[in-house]
C-alpha positions in Angstrom: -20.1 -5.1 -10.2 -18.5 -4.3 -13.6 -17.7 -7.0 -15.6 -14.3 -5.8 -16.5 -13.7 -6.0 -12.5 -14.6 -9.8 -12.9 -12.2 -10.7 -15.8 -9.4 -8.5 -14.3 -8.8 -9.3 -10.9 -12.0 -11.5 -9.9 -10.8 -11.7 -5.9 -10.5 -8.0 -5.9 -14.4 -7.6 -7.3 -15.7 -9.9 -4.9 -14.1 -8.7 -1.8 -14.5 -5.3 -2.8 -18.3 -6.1 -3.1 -18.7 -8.6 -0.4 -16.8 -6.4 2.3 -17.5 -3.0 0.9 -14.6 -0.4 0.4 -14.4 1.1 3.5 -13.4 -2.7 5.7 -11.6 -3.4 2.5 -9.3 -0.2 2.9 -9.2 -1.4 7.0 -7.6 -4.2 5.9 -5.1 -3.0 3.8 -4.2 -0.4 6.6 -4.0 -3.2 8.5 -1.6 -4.8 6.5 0.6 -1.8 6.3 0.9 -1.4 10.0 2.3 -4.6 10.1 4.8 -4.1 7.2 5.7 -0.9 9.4 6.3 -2.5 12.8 8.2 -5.6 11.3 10.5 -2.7 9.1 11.3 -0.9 12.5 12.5 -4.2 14.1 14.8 -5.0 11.3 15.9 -1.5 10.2 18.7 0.5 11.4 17.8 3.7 12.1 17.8 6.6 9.3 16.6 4.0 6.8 13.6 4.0 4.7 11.1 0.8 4.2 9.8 1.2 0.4 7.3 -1.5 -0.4 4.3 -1.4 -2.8 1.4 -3.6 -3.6 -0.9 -3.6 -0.7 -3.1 -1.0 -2.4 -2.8 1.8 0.3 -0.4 4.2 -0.8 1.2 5.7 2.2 4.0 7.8 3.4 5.3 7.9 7.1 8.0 10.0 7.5 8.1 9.6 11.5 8.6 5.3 10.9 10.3 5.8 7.6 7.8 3.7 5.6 7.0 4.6 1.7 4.0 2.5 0.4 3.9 3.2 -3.4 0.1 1.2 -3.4 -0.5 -0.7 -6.2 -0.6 -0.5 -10.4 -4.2 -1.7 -12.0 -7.9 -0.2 -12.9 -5.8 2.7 -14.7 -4.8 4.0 -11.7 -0.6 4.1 -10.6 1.2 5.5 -8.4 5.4 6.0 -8.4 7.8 8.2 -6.5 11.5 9.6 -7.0 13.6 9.0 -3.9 16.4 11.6 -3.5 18.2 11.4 -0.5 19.4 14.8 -0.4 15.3 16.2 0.8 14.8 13.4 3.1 15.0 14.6 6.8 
């Protein structure tokens, strides 16, 4: 465990560690699928669901979900939206 981890974002270090990456990035999956089902129930259609923060980035053109992920650990991730390209 690095001890920048542990001054940063100690929750994130210990589950990280504790669950191991692969049940933590289930989770967060998880998470998004909910987000996505809940966005279809209370989204007209031909509109897009942009969230962010639940670490997965993800993009699901079929549901018209946009998960941007998260900003931390020198890692980010952004995106232009331009309707014009969206189909």
């Amino acid at each position: 465990m690095r001890i920048d981890s542990i001054i940063r974002n100690p929750l994130n270090a210990i589950l990280y560690n504790v669950l191991n990456g692969k049940i933590l990035c289930s989770i967060f999956k998880f998470v998004n699928n909910s987000i996505k089902v809940k966005g279809r129930e209370l989204l007209v259609d031909k509109k897009i669901l942009v969230t962010g923060h639940t670490h997965i980035a993800e993009l699901d053109r079929q549901l018209g979900f946009v998960n941007t992920g998260f900003i931390g650990y020198g890692a980010a991730w952004y995106m232009e939206i331009d309707e014009s390209s969206y189909k």
